[in-house]
N, C-alpha and C positions, 0 to 999 in steps of 0.2 A: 504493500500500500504506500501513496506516496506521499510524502510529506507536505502540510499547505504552507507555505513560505509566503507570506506579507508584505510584497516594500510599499513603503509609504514615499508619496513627491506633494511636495506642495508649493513647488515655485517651480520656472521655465530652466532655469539655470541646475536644480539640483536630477528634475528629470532627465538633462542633458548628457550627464554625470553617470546618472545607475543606465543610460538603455543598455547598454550591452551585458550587464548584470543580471539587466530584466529579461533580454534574450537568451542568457544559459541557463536562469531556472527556468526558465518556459520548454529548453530543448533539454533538459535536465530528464534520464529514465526515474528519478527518485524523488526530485521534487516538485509540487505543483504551483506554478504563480498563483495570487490572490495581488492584486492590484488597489490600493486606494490611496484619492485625490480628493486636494483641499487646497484652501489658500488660495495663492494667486491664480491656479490655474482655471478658478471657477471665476473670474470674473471678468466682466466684460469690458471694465477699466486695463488691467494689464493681459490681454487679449484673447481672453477664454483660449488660453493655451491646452484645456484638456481636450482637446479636438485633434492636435494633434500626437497626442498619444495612441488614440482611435486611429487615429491615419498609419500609426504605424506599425499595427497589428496586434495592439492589447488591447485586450475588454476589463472596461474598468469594473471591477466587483462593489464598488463604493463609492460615491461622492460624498464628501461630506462640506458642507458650506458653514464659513466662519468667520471669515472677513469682514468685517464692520468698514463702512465707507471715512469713516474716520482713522487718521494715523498716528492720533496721540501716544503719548502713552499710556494714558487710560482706554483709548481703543483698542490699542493692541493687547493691554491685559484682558480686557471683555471677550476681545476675539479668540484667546485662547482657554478661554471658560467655555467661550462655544463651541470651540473645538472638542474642548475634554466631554461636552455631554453629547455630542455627536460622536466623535470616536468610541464611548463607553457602548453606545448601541450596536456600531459597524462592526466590532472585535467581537462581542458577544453573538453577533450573528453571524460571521465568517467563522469565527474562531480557530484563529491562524497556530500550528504548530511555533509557528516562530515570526518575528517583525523585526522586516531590515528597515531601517533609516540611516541618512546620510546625514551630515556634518552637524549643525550649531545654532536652527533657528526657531525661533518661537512653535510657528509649526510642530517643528519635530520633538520639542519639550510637552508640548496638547498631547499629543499621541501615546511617548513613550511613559509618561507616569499615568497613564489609564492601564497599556499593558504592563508596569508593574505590578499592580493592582489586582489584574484580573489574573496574572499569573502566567503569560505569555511572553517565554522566552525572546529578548530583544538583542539583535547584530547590528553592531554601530560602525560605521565607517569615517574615516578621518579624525578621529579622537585622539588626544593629545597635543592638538594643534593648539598657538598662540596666536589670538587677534585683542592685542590690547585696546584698540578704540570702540570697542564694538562690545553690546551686553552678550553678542553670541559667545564669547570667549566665556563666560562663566555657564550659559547654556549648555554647550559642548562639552563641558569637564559634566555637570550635572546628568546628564545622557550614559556618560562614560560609569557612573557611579550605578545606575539604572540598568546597564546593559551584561550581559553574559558573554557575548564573544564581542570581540573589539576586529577591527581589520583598518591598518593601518598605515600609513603613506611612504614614512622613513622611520629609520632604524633610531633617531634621536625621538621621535613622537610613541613609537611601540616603549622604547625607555622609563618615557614621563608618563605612559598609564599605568606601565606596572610601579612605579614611583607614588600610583594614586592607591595601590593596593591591589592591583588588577592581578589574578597569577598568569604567570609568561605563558604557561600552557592553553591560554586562551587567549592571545594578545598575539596576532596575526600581522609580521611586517608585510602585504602585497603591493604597495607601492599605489599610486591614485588610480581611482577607474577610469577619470576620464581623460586617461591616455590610452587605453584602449581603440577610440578612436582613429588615432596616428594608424596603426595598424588595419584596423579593421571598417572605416567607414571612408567609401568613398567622398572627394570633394568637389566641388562644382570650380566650372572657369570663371574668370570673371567674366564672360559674355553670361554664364547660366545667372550670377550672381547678380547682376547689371539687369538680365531680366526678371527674375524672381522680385528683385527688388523695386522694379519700374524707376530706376535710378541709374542714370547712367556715368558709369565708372572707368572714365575715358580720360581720369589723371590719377596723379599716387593720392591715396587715403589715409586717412586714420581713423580707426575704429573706436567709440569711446564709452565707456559706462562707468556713471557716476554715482555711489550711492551714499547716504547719508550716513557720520557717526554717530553712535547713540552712546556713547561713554565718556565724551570729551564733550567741551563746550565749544564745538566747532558749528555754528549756524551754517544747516546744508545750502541755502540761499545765498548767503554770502561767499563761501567756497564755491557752489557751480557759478556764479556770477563770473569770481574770479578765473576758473576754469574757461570759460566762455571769451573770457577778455587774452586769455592766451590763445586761443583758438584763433580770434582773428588775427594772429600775427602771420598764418602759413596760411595765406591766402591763393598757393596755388596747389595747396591737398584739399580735395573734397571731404567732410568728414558723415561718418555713419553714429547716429546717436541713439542706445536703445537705453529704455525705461529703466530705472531704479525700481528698487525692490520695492517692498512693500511695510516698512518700518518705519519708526514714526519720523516724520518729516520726510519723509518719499515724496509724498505727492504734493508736497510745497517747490517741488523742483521740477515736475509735470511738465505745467504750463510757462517755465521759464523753455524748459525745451524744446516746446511747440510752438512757442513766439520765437525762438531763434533759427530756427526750421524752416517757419512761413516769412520769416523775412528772408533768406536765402536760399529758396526753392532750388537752385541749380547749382548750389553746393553743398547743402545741406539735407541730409534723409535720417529724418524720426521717426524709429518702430517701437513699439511696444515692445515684439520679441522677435528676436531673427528666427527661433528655434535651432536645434544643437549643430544640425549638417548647416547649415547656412552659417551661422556663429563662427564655426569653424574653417568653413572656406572664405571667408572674410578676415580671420586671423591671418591665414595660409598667406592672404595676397595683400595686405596693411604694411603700410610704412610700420606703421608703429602701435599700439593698443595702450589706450589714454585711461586714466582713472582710477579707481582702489576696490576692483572685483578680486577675490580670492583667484578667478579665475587670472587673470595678470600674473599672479606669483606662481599657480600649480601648474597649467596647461600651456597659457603662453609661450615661456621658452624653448617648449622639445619643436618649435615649428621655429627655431631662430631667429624670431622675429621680437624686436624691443619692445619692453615695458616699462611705463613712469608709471610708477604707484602716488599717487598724490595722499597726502597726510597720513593722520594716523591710524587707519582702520583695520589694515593688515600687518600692524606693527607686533610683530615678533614671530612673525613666519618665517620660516627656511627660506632661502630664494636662490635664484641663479644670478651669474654675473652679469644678464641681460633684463636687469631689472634698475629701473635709475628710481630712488626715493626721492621725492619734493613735498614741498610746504605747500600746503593750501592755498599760497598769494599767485598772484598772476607772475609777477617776473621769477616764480621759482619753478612754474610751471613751466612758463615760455622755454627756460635755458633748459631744460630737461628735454623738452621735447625737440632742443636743437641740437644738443649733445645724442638724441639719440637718432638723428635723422644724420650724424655725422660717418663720413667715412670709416673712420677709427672705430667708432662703436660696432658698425654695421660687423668689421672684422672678429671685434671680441664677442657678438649675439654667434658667428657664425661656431664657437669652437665651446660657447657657454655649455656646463651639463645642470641637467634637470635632474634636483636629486629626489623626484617624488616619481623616479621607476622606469620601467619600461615598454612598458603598455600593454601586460598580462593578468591585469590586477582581478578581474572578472572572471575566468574560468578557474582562479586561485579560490578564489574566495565558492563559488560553486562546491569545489571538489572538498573544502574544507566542510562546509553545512553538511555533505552526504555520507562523510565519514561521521560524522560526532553527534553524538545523543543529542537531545533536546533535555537540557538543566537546568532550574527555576533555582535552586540556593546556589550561593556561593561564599567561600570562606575570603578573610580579608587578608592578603598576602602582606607580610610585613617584610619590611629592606631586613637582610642579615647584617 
């Protein structure tokens, strides 16, 4: 009989992450997908993205809607109240052998403390990681303490969970999933990219995604403002600008990026979500990938291609040498993105290594859930 195996996505970016995860339990002879969706992907604000999960050949077993139109942070505490009494019914009615979730956000703390709860073994991915400007970073270790198998990116991040009590025997280095990608998904040209996108990319680009901190007193307004006043200094890269999460003060930065859009229609293209093939073949062919997505630091460099992490969001992540940190202000942004449009850089992106793997991380993690029981206690591993 086969095992029901759970993953949960609740944003465009983390489903990007698990598909090829989602496609070897699905071809898996031992384990069965269960599929459930929340968050961003149900809404018609950041582009009812669960449609294309559907497109790609899963059936979603669950929707669960939670999302308050508000981004406070009293909204986002509501939302994942609605979350926990939505996921309490969907777990009880699937009732999964086991629940994979990824990395460190709101979302995925609604979920995993209902399946503590209910007693449904929980597999964590990317734990151990450090994002100091961000409440994910205390999210993420909370998950870690919640979870029974860990799977994890580098051999410094497997370290610091068994550092949290985790035992090694269950603390999986497989390196990130979504480098799997590199390997196994093909990518579009920029002619397919140019048309998907009804944007035509008929000079060099940059790719940019900005999203808010929520642990520092960095006004996300004032930072994309600035970010945007660096932008027009390279006025002969067309730039590609997709939506900020969904945390509080996301959507204070919305409508600064659709006014900046419609006033530069022929240089300018604002999506909601590219989705992960598209995201990907837009990295492939970018000068450079602007902003402080995790995604910048993890996926970025195994395609050689430069990233400015601007402030503090992703501060204390592993990185590669093809990563340039700046300040939030416009002239720290501007010399960043010039130092990385420069010759010299271009040399050091080409020989940078990516210590978050090498793009096997998914049929690892498969072959690990099919050997090993299904365990609900666990002892607390203390350092000798």
């Amino acid at each position: 009989m086969k095992r029901n195996v759970a993953v949960f996505t609740g944003t465009r970016a983390e489903y990007g992450l698990l598909y090829w995860l989602m496609k070897d339990i699905q071809a898996s002879e031992h384990l069965a997908l269960q599929t459930i969706v929340s968050g961003m992907h149900l809404s018609p604000e950041f582009g009812e993205t669960w449609k294309g999960i559907e497109a790609d050949g899963f059936a979603i077993d669950a929707k669960v809607e939670m999302l308050l139109s508000s981004d406070s942070d009293v909204g986002v505490v509501k939302s994942m109240g609605l979350g926990t009494l939505g996921f309490a019914d969907v777990l009880d009615r699937l009732r999964p052998d086991m629940l994979v979730v990824l990395g460190d956000r709101f979302e995925a703390l609604a979920i995993v403390q209902a399946a503590l709860i209910m007693k449904i073994t929980v597999a964590h991915l990317h734990g151990g990681e450090i994002t100091e400007g961000a409440y994910d970073d205390a999210i993420r270790h909370a998950i870690t303490k919640m979870a029974y198998f860990h799977f994890v990116a580098t051999q410094p991040y497997r370290q610091r969970v068994i550092q949290m009590g985790e035992s090694p025997d269950r603390v999986f280095n497989v390196g990130a999933v979504g480098l799997d990608h590199l390997l196994r998904s093909p990518r579009m040209t920029r002619e397919e990219l140019s048309e998907s996108l009804e944007f035509a990319l008929d000079a060099p680009f940059l790719l940019v995604t900005y999203h808010p901190v929520t642990m520092l007193e960095e006004d996300p307004k004032e930072s994309f403002h600035a970010l945007l006043t660096a932008l027009d200094q390279f006025s002969r890269h067309k730039i590609i600008l997709t939506y900020p999460n969904a945390d509080n003060g996301g959507r204070a930065i919305i409508p600064l990026l659709e006014e900046y859009a419609q006033g530069n229609p022929e240089r300018v293209k604002a999506i909601p979500s590219l989705g992960f093939r598209r995201y990907l073949s837009a990295v492939a062919l970018a000068d450079a990938v602007v902003g402080n997505s995790s995604s910048g630091i993890i996926e970025v460099p195994a395609f050689h291609v430069p990233t400015i992490n601007i402030g503090a969001r992703q501060a204390g992540r592993l990185a590669a040498g093809s990563v340039i940190n700046c300040a939030p202000d416009a002239r720290s942004i501007e010399d960043a993105i010039r130092h990385a449009l420069s010759v010299d850089f271009a040399n050091v992106c080409k020989v940078a290594v990516n210590p978050y793997g090498a793009g096997n991380a998914s049929q690892s993690i498969v072959d690990i859930l099919e050997r090993h029981d299904v365990v609900h206690n666990k002892s607390f591993h203390d350092l000798s």
